[in-house]
Backbone and ligand atoms as CSV (ligand in chain L), in Angstrom:
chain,resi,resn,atom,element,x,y,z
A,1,UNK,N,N,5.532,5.401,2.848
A,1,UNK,CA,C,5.120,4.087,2.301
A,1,UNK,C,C,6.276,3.089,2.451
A,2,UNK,N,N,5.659,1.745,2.849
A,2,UNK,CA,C,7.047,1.114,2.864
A,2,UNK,C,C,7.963,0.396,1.805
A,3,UNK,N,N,9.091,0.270,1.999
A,3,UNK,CA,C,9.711,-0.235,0.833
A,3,UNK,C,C,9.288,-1.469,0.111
A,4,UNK,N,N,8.624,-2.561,0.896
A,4,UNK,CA,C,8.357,-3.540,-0.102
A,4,UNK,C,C,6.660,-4.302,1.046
A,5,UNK,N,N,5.832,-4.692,0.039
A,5,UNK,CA,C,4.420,-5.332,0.962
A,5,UNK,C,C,4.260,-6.626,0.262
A,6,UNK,N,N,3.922,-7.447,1.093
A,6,UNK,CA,C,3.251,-8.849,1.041
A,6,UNK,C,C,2.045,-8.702,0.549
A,7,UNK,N,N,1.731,-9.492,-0.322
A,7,UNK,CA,C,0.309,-9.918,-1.258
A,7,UNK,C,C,0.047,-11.822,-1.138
A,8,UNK,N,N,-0.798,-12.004,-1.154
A,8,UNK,CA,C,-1.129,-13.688,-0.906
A,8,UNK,C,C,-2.140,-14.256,-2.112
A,9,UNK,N,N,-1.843,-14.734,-3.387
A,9,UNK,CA,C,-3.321,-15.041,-3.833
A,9,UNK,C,C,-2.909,-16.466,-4.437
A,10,UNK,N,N,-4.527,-17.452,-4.439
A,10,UNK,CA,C,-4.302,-18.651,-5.197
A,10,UNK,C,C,-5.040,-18.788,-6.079
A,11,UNK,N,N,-4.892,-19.415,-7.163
A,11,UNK,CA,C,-5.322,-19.459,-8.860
A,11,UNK,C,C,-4.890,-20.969,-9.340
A,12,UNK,N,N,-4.829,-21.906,-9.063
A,12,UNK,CA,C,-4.848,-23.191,-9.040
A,12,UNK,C,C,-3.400,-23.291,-8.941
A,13,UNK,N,N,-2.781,-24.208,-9.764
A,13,UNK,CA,C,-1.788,-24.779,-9.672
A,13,UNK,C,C,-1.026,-23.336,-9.338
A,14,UNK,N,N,0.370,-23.499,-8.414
A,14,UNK,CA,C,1.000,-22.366,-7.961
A,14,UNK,C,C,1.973,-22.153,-8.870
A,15,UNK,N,N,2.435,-23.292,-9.837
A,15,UNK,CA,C,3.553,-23.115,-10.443
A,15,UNK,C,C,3.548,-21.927,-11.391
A,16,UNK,N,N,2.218,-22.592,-12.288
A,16,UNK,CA,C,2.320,-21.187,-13.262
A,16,UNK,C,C,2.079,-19.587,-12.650
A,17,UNK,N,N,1.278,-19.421,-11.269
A,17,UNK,CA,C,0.849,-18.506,-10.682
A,17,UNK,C,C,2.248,-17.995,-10.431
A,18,UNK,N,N,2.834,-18.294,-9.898
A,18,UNK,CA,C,4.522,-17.858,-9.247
A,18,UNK,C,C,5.223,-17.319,-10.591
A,19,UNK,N,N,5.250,-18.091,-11.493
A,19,UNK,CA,C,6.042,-17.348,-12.864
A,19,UNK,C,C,5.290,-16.318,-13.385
A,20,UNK,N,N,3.951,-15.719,-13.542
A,20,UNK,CA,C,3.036,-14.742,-13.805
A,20,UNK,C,C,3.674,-13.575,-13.155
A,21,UNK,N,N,3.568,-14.057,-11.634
A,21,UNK,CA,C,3.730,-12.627,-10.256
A,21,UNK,C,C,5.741,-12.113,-11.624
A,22,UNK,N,N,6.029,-13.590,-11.025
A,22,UNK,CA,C,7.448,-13.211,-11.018
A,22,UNK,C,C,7.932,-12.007,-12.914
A,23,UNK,N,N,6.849,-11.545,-13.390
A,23,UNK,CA,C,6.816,-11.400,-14.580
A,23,UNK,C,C,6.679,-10.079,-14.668
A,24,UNK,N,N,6.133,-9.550,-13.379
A,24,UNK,CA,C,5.453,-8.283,-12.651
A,24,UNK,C,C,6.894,-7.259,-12.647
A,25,UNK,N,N,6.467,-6.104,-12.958
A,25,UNK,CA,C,7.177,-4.990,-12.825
A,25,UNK,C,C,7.165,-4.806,-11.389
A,26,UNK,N,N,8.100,-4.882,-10.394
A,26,UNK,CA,C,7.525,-4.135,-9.313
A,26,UNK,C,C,7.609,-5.401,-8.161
A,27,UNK,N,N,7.710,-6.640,-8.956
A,27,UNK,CA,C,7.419,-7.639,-7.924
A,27,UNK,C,C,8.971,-7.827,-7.454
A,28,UNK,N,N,9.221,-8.090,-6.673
A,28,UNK,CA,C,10.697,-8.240,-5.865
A,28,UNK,C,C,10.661,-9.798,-5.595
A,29,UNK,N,N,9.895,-10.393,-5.545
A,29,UNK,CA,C,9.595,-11.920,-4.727
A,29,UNK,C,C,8.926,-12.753,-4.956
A,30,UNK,N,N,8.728,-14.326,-4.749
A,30,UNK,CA,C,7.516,-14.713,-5.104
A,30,UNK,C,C,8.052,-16.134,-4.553
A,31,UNK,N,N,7.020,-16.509,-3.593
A,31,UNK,CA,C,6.874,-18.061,-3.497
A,31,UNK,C,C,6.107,-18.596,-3.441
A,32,UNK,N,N,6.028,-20.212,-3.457
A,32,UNK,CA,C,4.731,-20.747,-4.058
A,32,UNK,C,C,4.561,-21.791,-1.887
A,33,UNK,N,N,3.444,-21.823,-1.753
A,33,UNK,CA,C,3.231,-22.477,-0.653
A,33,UNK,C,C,2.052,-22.710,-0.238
A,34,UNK,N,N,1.498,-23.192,1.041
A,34,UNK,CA,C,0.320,-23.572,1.379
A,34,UNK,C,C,-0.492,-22.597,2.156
A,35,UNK,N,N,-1.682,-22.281,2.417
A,35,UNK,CA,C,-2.039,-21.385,3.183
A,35,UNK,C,C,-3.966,-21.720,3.554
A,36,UNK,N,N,-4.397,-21.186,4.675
A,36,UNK,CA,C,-5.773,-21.122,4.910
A,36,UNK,C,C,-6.366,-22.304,5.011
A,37,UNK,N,N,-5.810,-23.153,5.401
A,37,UNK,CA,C,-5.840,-25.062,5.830
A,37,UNK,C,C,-5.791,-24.719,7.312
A,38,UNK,N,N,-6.036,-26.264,8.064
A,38,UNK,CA,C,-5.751,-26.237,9.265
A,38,UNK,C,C,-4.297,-27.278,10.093
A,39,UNK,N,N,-3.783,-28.094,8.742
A,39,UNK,CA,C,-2.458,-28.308,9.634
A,39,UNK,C,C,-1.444,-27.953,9.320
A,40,UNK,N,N,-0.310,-28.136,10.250
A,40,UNK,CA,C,0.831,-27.009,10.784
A,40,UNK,C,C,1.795,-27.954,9.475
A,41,UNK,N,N,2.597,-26.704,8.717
A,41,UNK,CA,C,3.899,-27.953,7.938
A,41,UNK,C,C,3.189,-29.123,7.005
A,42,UNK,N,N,2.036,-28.320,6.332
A,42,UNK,CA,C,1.811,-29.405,5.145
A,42,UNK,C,C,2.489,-29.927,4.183
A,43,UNK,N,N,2.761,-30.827,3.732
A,43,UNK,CA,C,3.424,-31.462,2.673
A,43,UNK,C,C,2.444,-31.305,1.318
A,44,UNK,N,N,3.181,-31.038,0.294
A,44,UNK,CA,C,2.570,-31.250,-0.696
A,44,UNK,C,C,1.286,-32.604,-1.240
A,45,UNK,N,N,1.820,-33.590,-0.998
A,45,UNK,CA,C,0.991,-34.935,-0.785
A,45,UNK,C,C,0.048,-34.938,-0.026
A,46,UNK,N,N,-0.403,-34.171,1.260
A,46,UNK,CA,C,-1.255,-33.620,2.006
A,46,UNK,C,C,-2.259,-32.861,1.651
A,47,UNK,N,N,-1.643,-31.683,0.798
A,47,UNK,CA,C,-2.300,-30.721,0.310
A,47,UNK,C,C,-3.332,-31.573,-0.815
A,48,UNK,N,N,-2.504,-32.277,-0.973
A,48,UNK,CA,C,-3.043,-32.885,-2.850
A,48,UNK,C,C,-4.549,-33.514,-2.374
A,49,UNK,N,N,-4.359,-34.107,-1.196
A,49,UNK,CA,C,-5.634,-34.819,-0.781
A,49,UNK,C,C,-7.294,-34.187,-0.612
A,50,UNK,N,N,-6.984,-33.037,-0.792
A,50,UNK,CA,C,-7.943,-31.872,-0.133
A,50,UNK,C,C,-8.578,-32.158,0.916
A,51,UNK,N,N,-7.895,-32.523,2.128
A,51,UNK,CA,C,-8.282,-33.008,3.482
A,51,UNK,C,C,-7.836,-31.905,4.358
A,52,UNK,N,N,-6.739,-31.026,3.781
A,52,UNK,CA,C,-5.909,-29.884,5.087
A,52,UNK,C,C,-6.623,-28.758,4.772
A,53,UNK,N,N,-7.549,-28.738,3.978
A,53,UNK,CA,C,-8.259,-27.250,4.087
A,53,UNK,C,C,-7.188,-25.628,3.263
A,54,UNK,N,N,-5.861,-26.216,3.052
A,54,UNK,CA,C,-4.806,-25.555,2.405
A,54,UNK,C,C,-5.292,-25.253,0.555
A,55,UNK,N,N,-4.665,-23.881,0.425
A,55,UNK,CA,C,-4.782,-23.343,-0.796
A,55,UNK,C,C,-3.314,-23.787,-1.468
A,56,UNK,N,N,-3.138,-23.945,-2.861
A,56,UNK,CA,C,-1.671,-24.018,-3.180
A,56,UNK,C,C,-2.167,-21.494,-3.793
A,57,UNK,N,N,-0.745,-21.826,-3.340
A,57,UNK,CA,C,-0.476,-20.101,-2.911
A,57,UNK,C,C,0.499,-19.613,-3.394
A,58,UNK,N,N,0.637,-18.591,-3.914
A,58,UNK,CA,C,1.770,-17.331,-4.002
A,58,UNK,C,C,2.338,-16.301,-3.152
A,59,UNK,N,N,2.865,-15.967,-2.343
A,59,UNK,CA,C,3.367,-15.041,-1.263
A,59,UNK,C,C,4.263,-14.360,-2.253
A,60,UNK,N,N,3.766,-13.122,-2.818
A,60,UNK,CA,C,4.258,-11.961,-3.242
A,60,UNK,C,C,4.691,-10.718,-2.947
A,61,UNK,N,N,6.220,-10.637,-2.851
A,61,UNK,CA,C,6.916,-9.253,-2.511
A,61,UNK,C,C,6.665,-8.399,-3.308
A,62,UNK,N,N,6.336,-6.767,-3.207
A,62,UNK,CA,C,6.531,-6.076,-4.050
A,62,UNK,C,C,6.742,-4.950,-3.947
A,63,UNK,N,N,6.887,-3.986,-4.488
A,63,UNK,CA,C,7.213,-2.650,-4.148
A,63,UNK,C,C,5.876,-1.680,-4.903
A,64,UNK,N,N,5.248,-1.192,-3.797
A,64,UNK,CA,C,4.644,-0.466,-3.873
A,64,UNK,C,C,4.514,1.043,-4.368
A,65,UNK,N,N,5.887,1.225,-4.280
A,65,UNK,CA,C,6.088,2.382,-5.589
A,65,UNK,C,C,6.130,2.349,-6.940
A,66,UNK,N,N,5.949,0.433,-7.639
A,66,UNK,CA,C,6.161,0.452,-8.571
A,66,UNK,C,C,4.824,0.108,-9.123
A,67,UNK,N,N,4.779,-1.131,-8.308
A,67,UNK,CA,C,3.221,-1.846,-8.375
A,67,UNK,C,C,2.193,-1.924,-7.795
A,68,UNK,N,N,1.383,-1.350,-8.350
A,68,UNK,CA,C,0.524,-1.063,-6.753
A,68,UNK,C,C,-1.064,-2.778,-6.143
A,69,UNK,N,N,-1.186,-2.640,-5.389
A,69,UNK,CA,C,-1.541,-4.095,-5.141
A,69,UNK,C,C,-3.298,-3.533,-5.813
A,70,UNK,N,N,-3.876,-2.984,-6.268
A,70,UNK,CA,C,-5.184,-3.189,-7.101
A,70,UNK,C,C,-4.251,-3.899,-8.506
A,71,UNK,N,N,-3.061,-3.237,-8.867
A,71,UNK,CA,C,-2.637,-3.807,-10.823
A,71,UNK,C,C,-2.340,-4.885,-10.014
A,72,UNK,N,N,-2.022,-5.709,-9.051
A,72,UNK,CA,C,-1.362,-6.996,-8.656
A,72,UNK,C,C,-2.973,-7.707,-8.693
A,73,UNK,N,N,-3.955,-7.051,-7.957
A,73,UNK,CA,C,-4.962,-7.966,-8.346
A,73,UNK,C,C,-5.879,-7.756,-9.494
A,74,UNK,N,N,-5.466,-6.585,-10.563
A,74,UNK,CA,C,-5.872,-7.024,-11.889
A,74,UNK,C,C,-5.157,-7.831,-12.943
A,75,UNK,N,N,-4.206,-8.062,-12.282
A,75,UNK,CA,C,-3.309,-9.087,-12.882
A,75,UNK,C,C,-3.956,-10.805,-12.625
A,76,UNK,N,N,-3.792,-11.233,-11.156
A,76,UNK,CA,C,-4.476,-12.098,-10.919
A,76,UNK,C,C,-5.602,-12.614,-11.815
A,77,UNK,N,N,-7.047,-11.348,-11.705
A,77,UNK,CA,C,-8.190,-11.982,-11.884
A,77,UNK,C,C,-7.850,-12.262,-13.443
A,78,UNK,N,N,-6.781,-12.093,-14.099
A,78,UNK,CA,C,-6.626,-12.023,-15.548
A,78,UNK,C,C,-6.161,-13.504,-16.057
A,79,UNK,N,N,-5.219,-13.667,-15.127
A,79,UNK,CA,C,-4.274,-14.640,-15.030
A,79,UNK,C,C,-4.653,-16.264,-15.014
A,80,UNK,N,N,-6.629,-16.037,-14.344
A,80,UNK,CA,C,-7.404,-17.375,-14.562
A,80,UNK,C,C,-8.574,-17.286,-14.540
A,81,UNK,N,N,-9.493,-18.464,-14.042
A,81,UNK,CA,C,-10.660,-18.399,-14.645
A,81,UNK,C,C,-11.290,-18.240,-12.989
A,82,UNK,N,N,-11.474,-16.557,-12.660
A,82,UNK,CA,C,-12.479,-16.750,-11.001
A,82,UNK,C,C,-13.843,-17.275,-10.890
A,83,UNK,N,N,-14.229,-17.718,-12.248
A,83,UNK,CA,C,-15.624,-18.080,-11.877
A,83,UNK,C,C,-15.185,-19.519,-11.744
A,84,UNK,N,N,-14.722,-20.000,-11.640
A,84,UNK,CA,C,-14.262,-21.927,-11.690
A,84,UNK,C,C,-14.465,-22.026,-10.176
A,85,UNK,N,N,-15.053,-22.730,-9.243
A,85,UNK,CA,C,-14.763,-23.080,-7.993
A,85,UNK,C,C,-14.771,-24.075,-7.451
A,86,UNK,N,N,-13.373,-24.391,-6.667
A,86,UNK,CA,C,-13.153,-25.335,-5.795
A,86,UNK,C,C,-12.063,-26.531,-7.138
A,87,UNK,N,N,-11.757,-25.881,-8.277
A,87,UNK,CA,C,-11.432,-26.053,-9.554
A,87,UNK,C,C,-10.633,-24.867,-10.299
A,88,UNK,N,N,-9.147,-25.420,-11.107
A,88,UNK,CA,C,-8.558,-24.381,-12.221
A,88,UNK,C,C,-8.340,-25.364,-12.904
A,89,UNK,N,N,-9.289,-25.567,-14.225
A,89,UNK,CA,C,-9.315,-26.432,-15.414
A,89,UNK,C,C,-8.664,-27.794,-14.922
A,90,UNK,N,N,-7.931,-28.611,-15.452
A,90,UNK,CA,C,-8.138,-30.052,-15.000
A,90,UNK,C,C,-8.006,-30.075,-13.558
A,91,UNK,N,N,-7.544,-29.212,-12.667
A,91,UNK,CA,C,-6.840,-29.455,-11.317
A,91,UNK,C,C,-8.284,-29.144,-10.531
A,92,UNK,N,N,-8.562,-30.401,-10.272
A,92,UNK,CA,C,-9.909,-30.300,-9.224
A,92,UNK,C,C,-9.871,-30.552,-8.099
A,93,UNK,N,N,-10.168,-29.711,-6.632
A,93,UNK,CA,C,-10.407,-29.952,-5.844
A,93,UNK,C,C,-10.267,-28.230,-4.573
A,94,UNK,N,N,-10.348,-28.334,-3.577
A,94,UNK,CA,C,-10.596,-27.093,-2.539
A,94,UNK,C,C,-8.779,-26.407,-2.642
A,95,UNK,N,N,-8.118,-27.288,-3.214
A,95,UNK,CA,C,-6.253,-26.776,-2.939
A,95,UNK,C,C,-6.087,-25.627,-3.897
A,96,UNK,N,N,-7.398,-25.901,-5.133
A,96,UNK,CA,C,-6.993,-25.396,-6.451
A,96,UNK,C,C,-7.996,-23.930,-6.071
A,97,UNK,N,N,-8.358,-23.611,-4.938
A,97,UNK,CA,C,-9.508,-23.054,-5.500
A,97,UNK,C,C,-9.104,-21.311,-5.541
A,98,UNK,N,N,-9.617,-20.209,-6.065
A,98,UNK,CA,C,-9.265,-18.842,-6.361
A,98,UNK,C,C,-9.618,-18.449,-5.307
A,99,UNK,N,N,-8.570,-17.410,-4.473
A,99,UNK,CA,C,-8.395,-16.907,-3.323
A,99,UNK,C,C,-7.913,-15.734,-3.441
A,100,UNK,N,N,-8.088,-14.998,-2.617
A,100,UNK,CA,C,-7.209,-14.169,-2.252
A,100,UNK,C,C,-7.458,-13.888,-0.462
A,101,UNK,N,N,-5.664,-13.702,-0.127
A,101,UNK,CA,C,-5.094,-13.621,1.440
A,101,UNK,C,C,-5.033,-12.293,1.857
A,102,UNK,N,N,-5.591,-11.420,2.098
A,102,UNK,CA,C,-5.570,-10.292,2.763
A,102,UNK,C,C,-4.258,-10.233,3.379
A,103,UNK,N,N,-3.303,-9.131,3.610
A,103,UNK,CA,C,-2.864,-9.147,4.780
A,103,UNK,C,C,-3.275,-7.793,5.779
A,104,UNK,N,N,-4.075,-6.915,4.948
A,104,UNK,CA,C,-4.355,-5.607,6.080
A,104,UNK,C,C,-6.234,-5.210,5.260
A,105,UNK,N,N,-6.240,-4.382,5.838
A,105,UNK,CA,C,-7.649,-3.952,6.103
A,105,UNK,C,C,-7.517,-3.272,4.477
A,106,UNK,N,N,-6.805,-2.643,4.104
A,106,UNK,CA,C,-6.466,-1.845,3.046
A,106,UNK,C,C,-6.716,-2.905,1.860
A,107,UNK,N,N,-5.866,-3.644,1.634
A,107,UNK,CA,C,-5.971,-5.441,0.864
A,107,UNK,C,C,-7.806,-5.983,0.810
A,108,UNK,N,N,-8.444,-5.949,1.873
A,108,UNK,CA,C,-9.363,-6.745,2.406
A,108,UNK,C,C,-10.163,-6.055,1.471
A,109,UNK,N,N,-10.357,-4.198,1.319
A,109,UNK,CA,C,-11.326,-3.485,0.703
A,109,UNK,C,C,-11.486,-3.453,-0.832
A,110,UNK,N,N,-9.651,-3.689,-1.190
A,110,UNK,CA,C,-9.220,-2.974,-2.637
A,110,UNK,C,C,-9.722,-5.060,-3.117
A,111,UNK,N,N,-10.127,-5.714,-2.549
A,111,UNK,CA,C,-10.088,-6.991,-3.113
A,111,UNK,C,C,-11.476,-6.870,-3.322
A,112,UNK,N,N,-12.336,-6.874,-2.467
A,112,UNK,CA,C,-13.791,-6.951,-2.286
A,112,UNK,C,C,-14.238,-6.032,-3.073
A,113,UNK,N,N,-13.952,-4.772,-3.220
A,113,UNK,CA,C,-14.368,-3.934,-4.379
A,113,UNK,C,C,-14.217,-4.487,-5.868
A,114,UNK,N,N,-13.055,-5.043,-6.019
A,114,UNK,CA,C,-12.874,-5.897,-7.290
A,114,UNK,C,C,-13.754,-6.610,-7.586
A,115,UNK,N,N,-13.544,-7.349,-6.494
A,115,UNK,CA,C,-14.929,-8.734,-6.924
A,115,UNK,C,C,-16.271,-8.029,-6.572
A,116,UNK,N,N,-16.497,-7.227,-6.153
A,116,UNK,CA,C,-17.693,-6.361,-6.368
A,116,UNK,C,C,-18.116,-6.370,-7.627
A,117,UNK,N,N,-17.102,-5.526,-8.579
A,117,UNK,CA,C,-17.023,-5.114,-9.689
A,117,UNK,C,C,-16.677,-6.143,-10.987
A,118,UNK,N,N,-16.127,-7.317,-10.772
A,118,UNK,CA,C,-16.560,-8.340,-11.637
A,118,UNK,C,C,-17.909,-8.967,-11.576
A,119,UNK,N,N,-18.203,-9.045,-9.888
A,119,UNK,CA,C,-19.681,-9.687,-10.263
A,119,UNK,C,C,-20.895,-9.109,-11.166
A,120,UNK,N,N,-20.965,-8.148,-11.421
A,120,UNK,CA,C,-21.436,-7.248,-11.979
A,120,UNK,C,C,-21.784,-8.269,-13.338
A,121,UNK,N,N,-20.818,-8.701,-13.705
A,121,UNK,CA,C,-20.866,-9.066,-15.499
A,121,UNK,C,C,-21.043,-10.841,-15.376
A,122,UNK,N,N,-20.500,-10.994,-14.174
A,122,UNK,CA,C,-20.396,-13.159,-14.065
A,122,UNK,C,C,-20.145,-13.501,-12.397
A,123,UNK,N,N,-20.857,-14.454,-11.979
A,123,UNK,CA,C,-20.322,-14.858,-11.221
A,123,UNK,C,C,-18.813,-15.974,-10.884
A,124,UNK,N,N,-18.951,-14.922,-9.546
A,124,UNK,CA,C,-17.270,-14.938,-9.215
A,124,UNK,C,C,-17.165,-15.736,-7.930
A,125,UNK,N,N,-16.329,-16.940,-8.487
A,125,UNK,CA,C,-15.650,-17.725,-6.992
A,125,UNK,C,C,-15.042,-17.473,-6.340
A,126,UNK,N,N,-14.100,-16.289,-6.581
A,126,UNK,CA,C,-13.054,-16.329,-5.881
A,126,UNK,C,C,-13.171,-15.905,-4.241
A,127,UNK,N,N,-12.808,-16.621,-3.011
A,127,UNK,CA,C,-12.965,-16.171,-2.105
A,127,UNK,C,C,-12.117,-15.186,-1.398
A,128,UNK,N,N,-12.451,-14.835,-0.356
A,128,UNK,CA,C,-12.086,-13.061,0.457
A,128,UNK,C,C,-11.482,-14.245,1.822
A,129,UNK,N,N,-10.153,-14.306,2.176
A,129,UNK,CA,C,-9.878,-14.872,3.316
A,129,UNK,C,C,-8.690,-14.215,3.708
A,130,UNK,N,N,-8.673,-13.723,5.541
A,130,UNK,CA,C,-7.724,-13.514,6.010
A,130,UNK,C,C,-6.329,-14.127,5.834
A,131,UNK,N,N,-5.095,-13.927,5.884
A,131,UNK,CA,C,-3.894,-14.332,5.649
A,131,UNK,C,C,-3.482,-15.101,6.825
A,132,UNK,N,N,-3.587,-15.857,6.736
A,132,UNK,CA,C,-3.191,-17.318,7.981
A,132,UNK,C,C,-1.723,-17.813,7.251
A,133,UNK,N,N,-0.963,-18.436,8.612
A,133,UNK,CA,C,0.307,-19.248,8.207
A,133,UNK,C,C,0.520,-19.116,7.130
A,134,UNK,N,N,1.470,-19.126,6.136
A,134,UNK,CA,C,1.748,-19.208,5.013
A,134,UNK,C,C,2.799,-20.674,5.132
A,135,UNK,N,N,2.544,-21.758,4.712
A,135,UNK,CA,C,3.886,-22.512,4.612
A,135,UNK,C,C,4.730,-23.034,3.542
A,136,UNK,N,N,5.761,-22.364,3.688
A,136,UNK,CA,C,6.665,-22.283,2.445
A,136,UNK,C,C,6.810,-24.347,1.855
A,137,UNK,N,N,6.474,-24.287,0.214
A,137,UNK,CA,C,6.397,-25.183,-0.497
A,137,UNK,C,C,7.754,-26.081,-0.317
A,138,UNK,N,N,7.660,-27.338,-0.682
A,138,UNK,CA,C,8.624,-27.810,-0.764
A,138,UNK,C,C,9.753,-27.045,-1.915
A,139,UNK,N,N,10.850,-27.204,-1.758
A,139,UNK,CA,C,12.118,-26.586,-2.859
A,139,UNK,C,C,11.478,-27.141,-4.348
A,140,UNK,N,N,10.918,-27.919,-4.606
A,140,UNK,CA,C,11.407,-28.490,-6.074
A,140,UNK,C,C,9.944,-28.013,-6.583
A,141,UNK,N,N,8.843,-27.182,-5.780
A,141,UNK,CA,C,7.844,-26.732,-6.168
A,141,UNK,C,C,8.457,-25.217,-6.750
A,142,UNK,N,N,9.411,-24.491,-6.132
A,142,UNK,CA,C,9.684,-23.089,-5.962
A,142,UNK,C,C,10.678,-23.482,-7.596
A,143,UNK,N,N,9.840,-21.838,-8.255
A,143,UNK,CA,C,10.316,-21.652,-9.728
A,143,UNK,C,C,10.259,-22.757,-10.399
A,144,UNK,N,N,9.514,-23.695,-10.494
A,144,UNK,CA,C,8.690,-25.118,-10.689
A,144,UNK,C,C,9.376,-24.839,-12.555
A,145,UNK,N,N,8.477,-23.965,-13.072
A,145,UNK,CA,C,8.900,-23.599,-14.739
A,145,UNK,C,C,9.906,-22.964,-14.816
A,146,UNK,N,N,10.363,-21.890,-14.085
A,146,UNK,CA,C,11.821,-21.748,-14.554
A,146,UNK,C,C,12.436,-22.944,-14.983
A,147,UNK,N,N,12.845,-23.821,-13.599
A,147,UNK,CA,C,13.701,-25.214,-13.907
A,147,UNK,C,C,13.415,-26.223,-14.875
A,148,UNK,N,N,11.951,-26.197,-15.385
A,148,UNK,CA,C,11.916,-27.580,-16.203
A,148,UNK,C,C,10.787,-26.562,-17.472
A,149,UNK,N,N,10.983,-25.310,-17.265
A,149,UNK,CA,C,10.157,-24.913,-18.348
A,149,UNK,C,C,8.625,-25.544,-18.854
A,150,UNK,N,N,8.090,-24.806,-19.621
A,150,UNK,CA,C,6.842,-25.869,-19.403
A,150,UNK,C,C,5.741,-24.616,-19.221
A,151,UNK,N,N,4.167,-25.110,-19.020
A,151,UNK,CA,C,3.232,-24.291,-18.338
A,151,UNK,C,C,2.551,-25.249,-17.821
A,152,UNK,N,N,1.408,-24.543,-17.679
A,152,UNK,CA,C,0.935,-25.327,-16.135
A,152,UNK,C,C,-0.291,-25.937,-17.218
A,153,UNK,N,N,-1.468,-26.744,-16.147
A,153,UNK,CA,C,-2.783,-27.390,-16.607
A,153,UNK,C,C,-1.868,-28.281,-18.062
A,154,UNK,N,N,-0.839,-28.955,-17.026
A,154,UNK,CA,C,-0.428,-30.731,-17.753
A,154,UNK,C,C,-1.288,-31.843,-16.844
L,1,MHO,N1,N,-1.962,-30.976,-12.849
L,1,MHO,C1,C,-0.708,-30.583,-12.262
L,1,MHO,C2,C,-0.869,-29.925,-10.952
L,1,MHO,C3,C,0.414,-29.650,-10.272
L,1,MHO,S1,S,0.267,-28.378,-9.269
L,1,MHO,C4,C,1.684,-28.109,-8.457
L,1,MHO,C5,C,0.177,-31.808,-12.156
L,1,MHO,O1,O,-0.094,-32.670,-11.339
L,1,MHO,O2,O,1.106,-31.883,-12.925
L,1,MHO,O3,O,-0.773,-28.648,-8.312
């Protein structure tokens, strides 16, 4: 098994999402950025428009001996509201919307079974999308609450 795997998921605003992961036993990493849009080097102000087709995102390191990526995505679906879509409480629009980024076939199953298994009780927004570009956030987005403390849905 390898020493550390990439995880991708979005839950509206990234700030608070990034301090959640970063809270994780097991997590080694965490950045907040754009993903599953179609232009190259989005800017935040871009993203905001919901014109680039971009998720605001988490790119999560972790170690798989500690954490295994089903508790990473029962963490997630915990972490917000998956039935909200295209929406996470005031933050409206396609940037905000609940995702999750596959990066292997393994990811693709242990996700879809999940949301299998929530739909069961409510319907669930969250979408199933391959892991495209990831583009790392501007600096003053990354550890957003560490630096100015705070939570998110201001
Ligand atoms: N409602 C939040 C969203 C920020 S988040 C990085 C704000 O504008 O403060 O999208």
């Amino acid at each position: 098994m390898a020493t550390s795997e990439k995880a991708t998921f979005a839950a509206g605003c990234f700030w608070g999402v990034e301090a959640d992961f970063r809270k994780v036993d097991g997590v080694l990493d965490a950045q907040v950025g754009y993903i599953g849009g179609s232009v190259e080097r989005p800017t935040y102000q871009q993203v905001c428009t919901d014109s680039t087709g971009h998720a605001e995102a988490v790119e999560v390191v972790f170690d798989p001996k500690r954490v295994s990526y089903e508790r990473l995505l029962a963490i997630f679906f915990a972490m917000h509201d998956p039935t909200q879509k295209n929406r996470q409480g005031p933050d409206v629009g396609s940037q905000y919307r609940s995702a999750v980024f596959y990066h292997d076939e393994a990811q693709r199953s242990a996700a879809a079974a999940k949301i299998s298994e929530l739909s069961k009780s409510r319907a669930i927004a969250t979408t199933l999308e391959p892991a495209a570009p990831f583009w790392r956030a501007e600096e003053y987005h990354q550890q957003y609450h560490a630096k100015h403390g705070g939570s998110c849905n201001i």
